[in-house]
C-alpha positions as a printed Julia matrix, in Angstrom:
224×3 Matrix{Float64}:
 -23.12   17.18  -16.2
 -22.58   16.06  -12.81
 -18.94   16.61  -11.92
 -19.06   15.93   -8.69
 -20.22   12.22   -9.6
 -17.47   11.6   -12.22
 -14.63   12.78  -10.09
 -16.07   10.31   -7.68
 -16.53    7.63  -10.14
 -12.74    8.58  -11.19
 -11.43    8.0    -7.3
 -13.48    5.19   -6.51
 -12.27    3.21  -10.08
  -8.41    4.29   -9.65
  -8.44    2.8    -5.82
  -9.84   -0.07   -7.27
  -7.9    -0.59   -9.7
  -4.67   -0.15   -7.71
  -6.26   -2.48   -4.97
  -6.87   -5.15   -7.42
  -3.15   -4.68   -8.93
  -2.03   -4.9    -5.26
  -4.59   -8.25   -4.42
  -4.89  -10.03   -7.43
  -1.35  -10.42   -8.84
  -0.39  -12.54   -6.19
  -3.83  -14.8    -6.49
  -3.22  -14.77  -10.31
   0.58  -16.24   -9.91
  -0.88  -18.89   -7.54
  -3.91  -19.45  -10.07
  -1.51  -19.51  -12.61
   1.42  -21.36  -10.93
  -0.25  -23.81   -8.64
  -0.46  -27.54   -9.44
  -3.39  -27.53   -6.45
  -6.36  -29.51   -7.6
  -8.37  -27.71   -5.59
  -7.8   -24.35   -7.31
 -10.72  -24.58   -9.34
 -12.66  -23.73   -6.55
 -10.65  -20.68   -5.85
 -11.17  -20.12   -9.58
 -15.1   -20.02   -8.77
 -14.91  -17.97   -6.12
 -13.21  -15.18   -7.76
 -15.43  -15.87  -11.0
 -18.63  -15.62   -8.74
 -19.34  -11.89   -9.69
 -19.5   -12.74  -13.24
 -22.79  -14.53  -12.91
 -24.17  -13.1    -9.86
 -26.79  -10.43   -9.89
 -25.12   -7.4    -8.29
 -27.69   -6.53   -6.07
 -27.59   -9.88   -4.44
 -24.05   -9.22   -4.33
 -24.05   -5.99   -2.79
 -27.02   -7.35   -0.2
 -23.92   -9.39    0.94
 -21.38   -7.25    1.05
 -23.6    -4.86    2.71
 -24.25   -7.35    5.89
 -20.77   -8.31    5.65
 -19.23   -4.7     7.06
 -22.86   -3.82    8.43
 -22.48   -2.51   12.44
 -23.6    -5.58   13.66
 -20.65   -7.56   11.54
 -17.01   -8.37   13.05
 -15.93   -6.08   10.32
 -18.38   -3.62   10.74
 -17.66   -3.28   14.54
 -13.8    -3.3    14.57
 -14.04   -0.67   11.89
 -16.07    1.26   13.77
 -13.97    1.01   16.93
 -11.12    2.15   15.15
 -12.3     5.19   13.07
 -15.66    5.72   14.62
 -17.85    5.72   11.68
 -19.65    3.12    9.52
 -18.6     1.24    6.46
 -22.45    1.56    4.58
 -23.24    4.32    2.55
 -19.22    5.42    2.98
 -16.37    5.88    0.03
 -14.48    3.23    2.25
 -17.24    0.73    1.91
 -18.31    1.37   -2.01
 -14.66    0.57   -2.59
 -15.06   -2.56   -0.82
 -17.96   -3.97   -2.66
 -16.45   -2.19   -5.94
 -12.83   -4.55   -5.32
 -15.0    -7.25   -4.74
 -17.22   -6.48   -7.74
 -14.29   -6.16  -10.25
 -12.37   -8.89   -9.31
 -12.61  -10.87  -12.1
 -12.17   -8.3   -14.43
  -8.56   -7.79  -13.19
  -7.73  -11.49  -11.66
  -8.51  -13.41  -15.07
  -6.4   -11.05  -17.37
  -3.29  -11.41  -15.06
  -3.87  -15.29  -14.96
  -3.85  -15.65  -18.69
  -1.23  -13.49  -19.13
   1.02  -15.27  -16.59
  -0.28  -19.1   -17.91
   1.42  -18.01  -21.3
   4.51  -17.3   -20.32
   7.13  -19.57  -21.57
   8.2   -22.02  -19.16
  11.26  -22.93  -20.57
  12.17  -18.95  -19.71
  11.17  -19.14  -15.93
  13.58  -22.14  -15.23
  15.93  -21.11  -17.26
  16.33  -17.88  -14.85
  16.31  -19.66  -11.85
  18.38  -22.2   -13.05
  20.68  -18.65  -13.22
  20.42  -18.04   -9.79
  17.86  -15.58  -10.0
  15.31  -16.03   -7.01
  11.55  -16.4    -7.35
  11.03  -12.74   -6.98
  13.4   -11.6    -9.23
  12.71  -14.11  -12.19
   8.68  -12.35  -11.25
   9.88   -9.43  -11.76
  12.51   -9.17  -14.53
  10.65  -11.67  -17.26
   7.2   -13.11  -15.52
   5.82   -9.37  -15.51
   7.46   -7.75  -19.02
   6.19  -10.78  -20.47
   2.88  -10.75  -19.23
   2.37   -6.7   -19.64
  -0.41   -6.71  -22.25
  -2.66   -8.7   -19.73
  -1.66   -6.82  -16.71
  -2.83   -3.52  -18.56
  -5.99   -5.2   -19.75
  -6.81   -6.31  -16.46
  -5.86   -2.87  -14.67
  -8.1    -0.86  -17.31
 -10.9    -3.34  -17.34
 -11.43   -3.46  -13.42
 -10.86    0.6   -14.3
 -13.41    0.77  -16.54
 -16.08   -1.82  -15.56
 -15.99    0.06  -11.61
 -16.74    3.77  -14.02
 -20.04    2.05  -15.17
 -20.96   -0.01  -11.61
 -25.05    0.55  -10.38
 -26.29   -2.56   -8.57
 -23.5    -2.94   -6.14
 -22.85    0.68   -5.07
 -26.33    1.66   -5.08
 -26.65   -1.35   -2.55
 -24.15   -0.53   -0.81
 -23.63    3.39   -0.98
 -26.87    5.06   -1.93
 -26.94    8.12   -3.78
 -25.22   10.77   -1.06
 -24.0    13.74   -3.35
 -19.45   14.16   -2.82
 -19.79   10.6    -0.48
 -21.29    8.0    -2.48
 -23.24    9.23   -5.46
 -21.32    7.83   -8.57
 -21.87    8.7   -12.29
 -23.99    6.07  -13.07
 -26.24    6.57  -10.01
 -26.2     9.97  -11.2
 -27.61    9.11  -14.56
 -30.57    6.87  -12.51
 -31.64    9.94  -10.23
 -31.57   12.55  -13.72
 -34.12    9.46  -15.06
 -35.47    9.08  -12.38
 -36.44   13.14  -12.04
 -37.12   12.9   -15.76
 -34.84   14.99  -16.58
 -33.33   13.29  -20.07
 -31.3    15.96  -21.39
 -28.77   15.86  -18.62
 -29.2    11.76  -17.99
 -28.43   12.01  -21.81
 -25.43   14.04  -21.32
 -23.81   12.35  -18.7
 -24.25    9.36  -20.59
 -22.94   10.13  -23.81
 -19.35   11.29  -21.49
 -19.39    8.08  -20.2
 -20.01    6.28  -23.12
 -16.79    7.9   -25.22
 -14.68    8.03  -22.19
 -15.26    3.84  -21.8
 -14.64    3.81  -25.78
 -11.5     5.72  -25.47
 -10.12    3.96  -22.9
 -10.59    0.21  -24.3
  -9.43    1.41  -27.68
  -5.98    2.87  -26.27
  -6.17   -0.26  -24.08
  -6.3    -2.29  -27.52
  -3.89   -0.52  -29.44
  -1.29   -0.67  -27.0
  -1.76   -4.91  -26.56
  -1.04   -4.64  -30.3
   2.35   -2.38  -30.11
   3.59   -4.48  -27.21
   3.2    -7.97  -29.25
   5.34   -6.46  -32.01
   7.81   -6.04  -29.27
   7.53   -9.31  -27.93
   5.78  -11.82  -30.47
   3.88  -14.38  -29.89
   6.1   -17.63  -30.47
């Protein structure tokens, strides 16, 4: 089993996942919030990687912080080095990627909160942040832990877009499942096989714990 792959895969998913925590709760309370009618195309937008082939999305991402790109270039003239075929640049295309996994969750989540409950603590005095804070969020914890372990998970199992994007360079960019192409690729089964099967009860674990905890949380606070 390739351990240097999974610990990789295990970074890459975690910065993701905190990224997307960090990025998408505030797009998910304006999704959620927002009487905009125009939102529907931000809805799209972060919906796009649903549909999309990821290699056509990681083609795009990969032009996007290329050297000749504004991104690119002022990344390079800060660090010195280039975002292709880098950990900085998988998780990049890997945020991108797993938006929706993590945006869509916390939107649902905060669309079913009670808004009788929101007005009624800032009618309190609480402020906007606070009221977020101390019943938007409790309220809407089963969806923000699906979302977190979904963008988690669904970065573990990513090919098109990092291979796109990062290659296979063993400890930089060479995840588990690129790992499990190059074992087919050498036809060499037994490990492909055995990397797989990790993968495949690690993402099992992980959604059922995911699951079971939605299920303890709702006893706590039903569904009215």
């Amino acid at each position: 089993m390739d351990w240097s792959a999974i610990r990789l895969s295990l970074e890459l998913s975690a910065c993701t996942a905190g990224a997307l925590f960090i990025i998408g709760l505030p797009l998910a309370y304006w999704l959620a919030f927002s009487e905009r009618k125009w939102k529907f195309a931000v809805e799209a937008v972060v919906a796009l990687p649903l549909v999309l082939p990821p290699t056509v999305l990681g083609f795009y991402v990969l032009l996007a912080i290329g050297p000749q790109s504004p991104i690119g270039r002022i990344y390079g003239s800060i660090t010195g080095d280039l975002l292709p075929f880098s950990f900085q640049g998988l998780l990049i295309a890997s945020i991108l990627y797993s938006m929706p996994f993590a945006v869509q969750p916390f939107t649902l989540a905060f669309s079913s909160v009670d808004r009788r409950l929101i007005e009624s603590s800032w009618s309190l005095g609480a402020s906007p942040l606070r009221t977020f804070r101390r019943v938007i969020v409790p309220l809407s914890a089963p969806g923000l832990v699906t979302g977190g372990v979904l963008s988690f998970a669904h970065t573990i199992g990513e090919f098109g877009v990092v291979l796109m994007v990062g290659g296979s360079i063993p400890d930089k960019t060479r995840t588990v499942s690129i790992s499990i192409y190059d074992e087919v690729q050498a036809l060499n089964y037994s490990a492909a096989g055995e990397t797989a099967l990790g993968l495949l009860c690690f993402s099992a674990i992980v959604l059922g714990v995911t699951y079971a905890f939605q299920r303890k949380v709702w006893v706590v606070w039903p569904i009215k």
